[in-house]
Structure formats: structure tokens, C-alpha cells
C-alpha positions in Angstrom: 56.6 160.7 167.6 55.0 157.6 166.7 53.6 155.6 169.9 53.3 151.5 169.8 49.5 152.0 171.1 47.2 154.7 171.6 44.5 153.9 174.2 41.1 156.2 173.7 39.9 156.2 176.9 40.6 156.5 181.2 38.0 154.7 182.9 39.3 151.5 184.6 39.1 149.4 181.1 41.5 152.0 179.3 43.7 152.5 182.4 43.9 148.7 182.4 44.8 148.5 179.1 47.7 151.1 179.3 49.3 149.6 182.5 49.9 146.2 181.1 51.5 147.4 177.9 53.7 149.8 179.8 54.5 147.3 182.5 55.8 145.2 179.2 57.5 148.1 177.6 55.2 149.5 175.1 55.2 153.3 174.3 51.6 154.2 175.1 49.4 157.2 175.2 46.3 156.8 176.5 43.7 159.7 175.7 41.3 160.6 179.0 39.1 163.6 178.4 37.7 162.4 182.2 33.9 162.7 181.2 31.3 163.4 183.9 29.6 160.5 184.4 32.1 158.1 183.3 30.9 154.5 185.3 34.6 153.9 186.9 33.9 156.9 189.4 30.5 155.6 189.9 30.6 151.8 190.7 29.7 150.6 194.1 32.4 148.0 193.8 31.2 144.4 194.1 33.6 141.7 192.5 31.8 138.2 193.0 30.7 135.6 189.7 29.6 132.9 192.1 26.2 134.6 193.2 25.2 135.8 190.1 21.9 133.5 189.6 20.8 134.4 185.9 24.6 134.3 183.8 25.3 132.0 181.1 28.3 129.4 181.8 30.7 131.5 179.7 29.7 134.7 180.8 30.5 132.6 184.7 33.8 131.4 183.4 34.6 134.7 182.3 33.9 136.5 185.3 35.6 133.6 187.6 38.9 134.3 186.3 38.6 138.2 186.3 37.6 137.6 190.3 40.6 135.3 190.4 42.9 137.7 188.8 42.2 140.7 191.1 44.4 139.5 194.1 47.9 139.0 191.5 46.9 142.4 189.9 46.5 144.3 193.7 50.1 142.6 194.8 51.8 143.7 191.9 50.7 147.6 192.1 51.5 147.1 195.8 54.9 145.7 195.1 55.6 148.8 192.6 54.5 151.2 195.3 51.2 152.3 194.2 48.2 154.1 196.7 45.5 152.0 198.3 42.9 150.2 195.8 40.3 149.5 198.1 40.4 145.9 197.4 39.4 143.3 199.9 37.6 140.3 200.7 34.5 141.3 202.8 31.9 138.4 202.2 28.3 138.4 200.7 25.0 138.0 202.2 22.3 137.3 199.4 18.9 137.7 201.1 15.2 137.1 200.5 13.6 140.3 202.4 9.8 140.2 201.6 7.5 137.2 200.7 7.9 138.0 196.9 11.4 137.3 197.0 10.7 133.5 198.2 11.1 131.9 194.9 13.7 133.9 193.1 15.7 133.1 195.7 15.2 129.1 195.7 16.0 129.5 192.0 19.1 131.2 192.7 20.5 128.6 195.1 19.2 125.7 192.8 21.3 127.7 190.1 24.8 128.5 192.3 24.6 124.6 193.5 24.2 123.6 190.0 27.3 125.6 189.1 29.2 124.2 192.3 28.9 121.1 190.8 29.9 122.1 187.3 32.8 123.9 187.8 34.6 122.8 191.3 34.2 126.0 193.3 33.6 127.3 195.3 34.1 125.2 198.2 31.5 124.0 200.4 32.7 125.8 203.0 32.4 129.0 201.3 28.8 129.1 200.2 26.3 128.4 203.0 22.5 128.9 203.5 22.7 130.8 207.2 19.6 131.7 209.6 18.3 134.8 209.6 19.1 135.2 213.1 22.7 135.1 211.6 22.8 137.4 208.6 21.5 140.2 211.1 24.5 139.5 213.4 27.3 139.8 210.2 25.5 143.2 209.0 23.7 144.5 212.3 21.2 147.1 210.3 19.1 144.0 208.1 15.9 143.6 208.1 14.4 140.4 209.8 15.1 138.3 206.7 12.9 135.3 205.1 16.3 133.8 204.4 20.0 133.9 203.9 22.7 133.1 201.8 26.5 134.0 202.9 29.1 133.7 200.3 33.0 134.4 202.4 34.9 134.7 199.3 32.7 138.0 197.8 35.5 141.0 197.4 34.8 144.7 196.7 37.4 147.5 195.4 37.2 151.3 195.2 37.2 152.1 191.3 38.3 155.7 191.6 41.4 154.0 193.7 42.3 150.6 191.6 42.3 153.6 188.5 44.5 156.3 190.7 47.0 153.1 191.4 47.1 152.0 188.0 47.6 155.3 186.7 50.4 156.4 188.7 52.6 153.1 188.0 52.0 153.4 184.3 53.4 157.1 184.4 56.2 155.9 186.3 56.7 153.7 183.5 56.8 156.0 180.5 53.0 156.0 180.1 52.0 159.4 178.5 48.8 160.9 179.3 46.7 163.7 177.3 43.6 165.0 178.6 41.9 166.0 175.7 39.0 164.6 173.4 39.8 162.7 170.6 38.4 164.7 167.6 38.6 161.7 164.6 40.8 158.9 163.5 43.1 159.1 161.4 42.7 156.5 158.5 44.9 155.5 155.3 45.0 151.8 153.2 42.8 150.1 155.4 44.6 150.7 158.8 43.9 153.6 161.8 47.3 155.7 161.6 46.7 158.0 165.0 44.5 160.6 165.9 44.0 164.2 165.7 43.3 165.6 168.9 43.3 169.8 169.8 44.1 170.1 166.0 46.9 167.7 166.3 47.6 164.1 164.7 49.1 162.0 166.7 50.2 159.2 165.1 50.1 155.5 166.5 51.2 151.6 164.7 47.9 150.2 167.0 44.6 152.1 168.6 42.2 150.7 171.2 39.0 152.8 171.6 37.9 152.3 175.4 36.1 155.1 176.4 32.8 153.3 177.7 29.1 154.9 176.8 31.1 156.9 174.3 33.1 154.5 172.4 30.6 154.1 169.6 31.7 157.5 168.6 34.7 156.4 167.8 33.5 153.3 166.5 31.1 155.0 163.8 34.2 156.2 162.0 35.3 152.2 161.3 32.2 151.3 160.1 31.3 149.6 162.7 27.7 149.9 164.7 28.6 149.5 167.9 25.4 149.1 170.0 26.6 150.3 173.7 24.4 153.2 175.3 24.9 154.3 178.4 22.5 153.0 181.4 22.4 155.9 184.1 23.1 154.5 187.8 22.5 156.3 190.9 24.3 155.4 194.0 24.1 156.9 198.0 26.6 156.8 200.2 25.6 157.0 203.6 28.0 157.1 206.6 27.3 155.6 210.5 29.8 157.6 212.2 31.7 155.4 214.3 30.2 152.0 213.6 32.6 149.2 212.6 31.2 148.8 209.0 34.5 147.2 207.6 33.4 143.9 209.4 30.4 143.6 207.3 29.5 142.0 204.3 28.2 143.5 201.0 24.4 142.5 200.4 22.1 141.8 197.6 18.6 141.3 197.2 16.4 140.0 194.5 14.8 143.7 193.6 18.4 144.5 191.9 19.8 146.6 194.7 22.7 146.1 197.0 24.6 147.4 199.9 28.2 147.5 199.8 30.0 148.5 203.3 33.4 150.3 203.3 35.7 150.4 206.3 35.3 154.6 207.2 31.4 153.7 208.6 30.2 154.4 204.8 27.8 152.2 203.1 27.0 152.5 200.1 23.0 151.9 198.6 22.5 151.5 194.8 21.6 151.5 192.2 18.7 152.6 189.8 18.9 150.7 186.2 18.3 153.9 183.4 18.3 152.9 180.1 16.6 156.3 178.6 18.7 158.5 180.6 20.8 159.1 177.9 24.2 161.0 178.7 22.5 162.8 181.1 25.1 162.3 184.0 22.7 164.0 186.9 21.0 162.7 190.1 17.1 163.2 190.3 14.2 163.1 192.8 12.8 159.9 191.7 16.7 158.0 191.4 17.5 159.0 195.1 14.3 158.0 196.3 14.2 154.5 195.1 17.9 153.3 196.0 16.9 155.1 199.7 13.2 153.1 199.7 15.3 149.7 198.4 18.3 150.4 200.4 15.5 150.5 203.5 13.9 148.0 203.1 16.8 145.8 203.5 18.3 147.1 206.3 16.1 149.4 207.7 18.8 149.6 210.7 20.3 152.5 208.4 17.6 155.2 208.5 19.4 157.6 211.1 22.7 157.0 208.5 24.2 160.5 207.0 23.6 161.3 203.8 27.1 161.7 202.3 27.5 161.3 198.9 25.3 160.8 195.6 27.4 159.6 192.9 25.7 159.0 189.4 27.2 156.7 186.4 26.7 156.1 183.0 27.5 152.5 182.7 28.6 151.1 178.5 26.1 148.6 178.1 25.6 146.6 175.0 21.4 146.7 173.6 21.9 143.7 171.7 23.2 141.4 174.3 24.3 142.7 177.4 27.9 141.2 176.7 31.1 143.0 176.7 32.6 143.8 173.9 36.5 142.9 173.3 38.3 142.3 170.7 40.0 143.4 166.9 37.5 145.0 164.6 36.6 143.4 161.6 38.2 144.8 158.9 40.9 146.9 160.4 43.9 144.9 161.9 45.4 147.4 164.1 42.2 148.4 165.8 40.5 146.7 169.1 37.5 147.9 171.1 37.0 147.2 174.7 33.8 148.4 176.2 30.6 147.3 177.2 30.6 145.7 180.7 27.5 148.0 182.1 27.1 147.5 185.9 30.1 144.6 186.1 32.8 147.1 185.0 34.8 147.7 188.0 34.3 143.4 188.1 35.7 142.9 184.8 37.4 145.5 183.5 41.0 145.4 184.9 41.0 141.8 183.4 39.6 142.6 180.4 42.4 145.2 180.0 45.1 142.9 180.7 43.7 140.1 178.0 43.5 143.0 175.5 47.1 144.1 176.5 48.0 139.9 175.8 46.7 140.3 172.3 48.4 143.4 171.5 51.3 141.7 173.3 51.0 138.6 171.3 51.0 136.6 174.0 47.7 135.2 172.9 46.0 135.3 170.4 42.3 136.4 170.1 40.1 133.7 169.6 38.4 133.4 166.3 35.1 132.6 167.7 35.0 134.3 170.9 31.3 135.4 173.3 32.6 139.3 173.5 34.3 139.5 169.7 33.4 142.6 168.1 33.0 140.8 165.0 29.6 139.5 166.4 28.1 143.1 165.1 27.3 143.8 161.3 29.5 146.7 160.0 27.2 149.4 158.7 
């Protein structure tokens, strides 16, 4: 059997991938060797462009319309009758907790007004500077805060649940999963003819190679240097039995760490930033103890939380440029790669999916001179 596409990879990018071409009647196989580690299971969840202070205008744009796509994406997998996702608007509070934390946080209001003004959105309304006396009443454990930003349009989603959803209406769809490691490629005349998996070829017209830290494995075969390394992140999750946390807003600091409340009393603290982890997909001493040390010192209201959970990700990054990377590889026609989101993957990647889906599709076509093109590498 030949398949239209072959997807290399099960994280939320690949599953992505797989449930828009299946949704438009493409014979798929996706490929998901479900790798410990793999960032999907490991994301807190935060899906919000507007308070990113430090992103270039097209990296904003980009990231607008994946938040902006999330709400059509949840109603259809609703409508087809998939699980829970975990996907809901909850708010943001962006905070400055020490004295250090002053001026970055001047500089990211300058920066989210600027972009107000540039780009329309979003609405006054919706992005306020609040007292401190406030913040602690929308997320009761905070610390007495220097000062407050609140953001009501900031959504989060569960990975591991957008994935599940996604997953189970593309199998109702024909989708055709193997859970097995890709070994190579298979290559003739300049195109990618399948791949031999378990000793097997199985042979495909297209191939997308999706499988986060480790797509450069893949990649290597093409020709193609693909610089995305994994970047270990450790999360907590903590539970307050009993305590309404579904009310209260996800927050961010200016030391890189965040809080991210779920609805069953569970917060969740994270996240370290480990570039020379390697695929080391383990949770260590030192890890725990900063995301517990950040996690208290903005809300120091959760030291008699549970310990429930440590989760630990290896998140694609790219070394060169910290961009995604999306797009046909140079050289080899029937080939895209889609990786490289690092910690915005459960942000980005069900969009990214569907745009690579469109290109496959031709419903677009691929820009020639695109930010995230993988064509933006040298071939080795």
C-alpha cells in the first residue's frame, strides 16, 4: 500500500498534521514511537502572543493567529465527538515580584502598548495595568506584588488532551497509526519514496518529518543540517485540595517562570530552561528546586500545596534562531519538516500542523520567502 502522506512523528505538531489531512481525505500514516520526554506531554499549557514582551513582529503575527485559531479547532473536535482538550480562557496576570523586576516590566508594557497600537488588538478593555491589592484577589496565593498586569483573553490547554482528541478523530477517519521508530528513508531520483520501519518499507507519494528534538535524525539523511536540540524543561504540579483554582489566572514573572492553574485544585510551577541536558529526559535535584524556589517566590500562598506530579520535557528548539521551523526542504519536493517551536509548542503547534496540512493540501502555497522556511539552513 502506498499512503498520500506519511507523518514522522506524534507529538502535538505531527498529530496536527495528520488530523487535517485525514479530516480532508488523505490516506495518512503517521509514525509515533511515543519517546520519553517528548515536550507535548510536558508543556504547562499557556496559549497568549499579546504578553510576550521580547518577540519580533512576525514571530507576534504568527503567534496571533495560532491563538486565534485554537477556539475553531476545539469546536470542531467537539462537534466530531472527541474527549476534553483542556482548552479555556483563564486570563493572565504578568507581575513584577521583587525590586529587580521594576524595569523589565516597564519595558514590557512600553512594548505590549506599542503593539496595541500596531496591530488593533487587543482591546483596551482586555489589557489593564491592575493594583496589586487586585492581582492577589484573582490568584489568592501571590506574593504582595510591586505591580500588575491582567491580560482576560490569556487561554491555556492540556497537551496530552488536545493530542488524545486529535488522535482519536483522525482514527475515526482512516488515520493509520504505527508505533514504531522509523529506521531510514527511503530515497530514489531525488524524491523520499517511504520508509523502512521494523524491517519494513513503507512506501509514501509525500513525508513530513515531525518528531521534535529528534527530527534532525531524520533530517541528516536529506542533507539537510537541521539545528534543533532539545532544551530539557522541568515542571511541578502541585495540587490545593479543595481550593477553586479554575477561577484563577495563569501568571508570569520576569525570572522566566510561570504558574498555570487547572480546574481539579492543581497548579502547575515551571519551568527550568536546559540547553546541555541533552536527551536526558530525567528530573534532578537542582531542576525541582529552582521551579519550587521561583514558583515561591511568586506566590508564596502555595507552600503547604501537594507535591503531585514532576513532568520533564525535551522541548525542539532551533540553536541558530530560536524560530520554528516549517516548510518543504530544499531540494526534495515531496519532503516538509515541521519542528522547532521549543517552549511555545503546545501554542503553536496545532496551527502550524494545519498550515503544513494547507500546503500538502494545496490550498496554499508556501511562501517563497518565509521567517520559519527550512530553506533558511545551508544543506551540508
Amino acid at each position: 500500500m502506498t499512503y498520500d502522506v506519511m507523518v514522522i512523528g506524534g507529538g502535538i505538531v505531527g498529530m496536527s498534521i495528520a488530523y487535517h489531512l485525514v479530516r480532508a481525505g488523505v490516506k495518512t500514516l503517521l509514525f509515533d514511537r511515543a519517546d520519553p520526554g517528548r515536550a507535548t506531554a510536558a508543556g504547562a499549557g499557556i496559549v497568549t502572543a499579546e504578553t510576550n514582551g521580547h518577540a519580533p513582529d512576525f514571530w507576534l503575527d504568527f503567534a496571533a493567529e495560532a491563538v486565534a485559531y485554537y477556539p475553531e479547532l476545539v469546536a470542531g473536535l467537539q462537534a466530531a465527538g472527541a474527549g476534553e482538550t483542556g482548552y479555556a480562557i483563564c486570563g493572565q496576570l504578568v507581575v513584577a515580584v521583587s525590586e529587580d523586576e521594576r524595569q523589565p516590566f516597564a519595558q514590557a508594557w512600553q512594548w505590549m502598548r506599542q503593539q496595541q497600537r500596531r496591530r488593533g488588538s487587543p482591546a483596551p478593555d482586555d489589557l489593564v495595568e491592575i493594583s496589586p491589592a487586585e492581582a492577589g484577589t484573582l490568584f489568592p496565593p501571590l506574593a504582595a506584588v510591586r505591580r500588575a498586569l491582567y491580560y482576560r483573553q490569556a487561554a491555556r490547554v492540556d497537551g496530552r488532551l488536545l493530542t488524545q482528541a486529535m488522535r482519536q478523530v483522525a482514527l475515526s477517519r482512516g488515520l493509520v497509526i504505527e508505533n514504531q521508530s522509523v529506521e531510514k528513508l527511503v530515497m530514489e531520483a531525488g524524491a523520499v519514496r517511504g520508509v523502512v520501519a521494523a524491517q519494513t518499507i513503507y512506501a509514501a507519494t509525500a513525508v513530513v518529518i515531525a518528531g521534535g528534538a529528534w527530527s534532525g535524525q531524520m533530517a541528516s539523511q536529506l542533507g539537510l543540517a537541521l539545528p534543533v536540540k532539545p532544551v530539557r524543561g522541568q515542571i511541578i504540579h502541585v495540587e490545593l485540595p479543595g481550593a477553586a483554582t479554575g477561577n484563577w489566572p495563569l501568571v508570569t514573572a520576569f525570572h522566566g517562570h510561570y504558574l498555570v492553574p487547572w480546574p481539579d485544585g492543581r497548579v502547575v510551577m515551571g519551568a527550568t530552561v536546559e540547553p546541555e541536558a541533552g536527551f536526558l529526559a530525567q528530573a534532578t535535584v537542582v531542576g525541582v528546586q529552582e521551579v519550587l524556589r521561583e514558583g515561591l517566590r511568586a506566590a508564596p500562598g502555595l507552600r503547604e500545596a501537594e507535591m503531585r506530579e514532576i513532568r520533564v520535557g525535551l522541548r525542539p528548539t532551533c540553536t541558530e534562531d530560536g524560530l520554528p521551523v516549517l516548510g518543504r526542504v530544499p531540494g526534495w519536493g515531496n519532503v516538509f519538516v515541521a519542528t522547532g517551536h521549543g517552549p511555545y509548542g503546545l501554542h503553536l503547534g496545532p496551527y502550524s500542523g494545519r498550515l503544513i496540512a494547507a500546503w500538502l493540501l494545496g490550498e496554499q502555497t508556501e511562501p517563497a520567502e518565509h521567517a520559519f522556511r527550512v530553506g533558511r539552513f545551508e544543506r551540508g
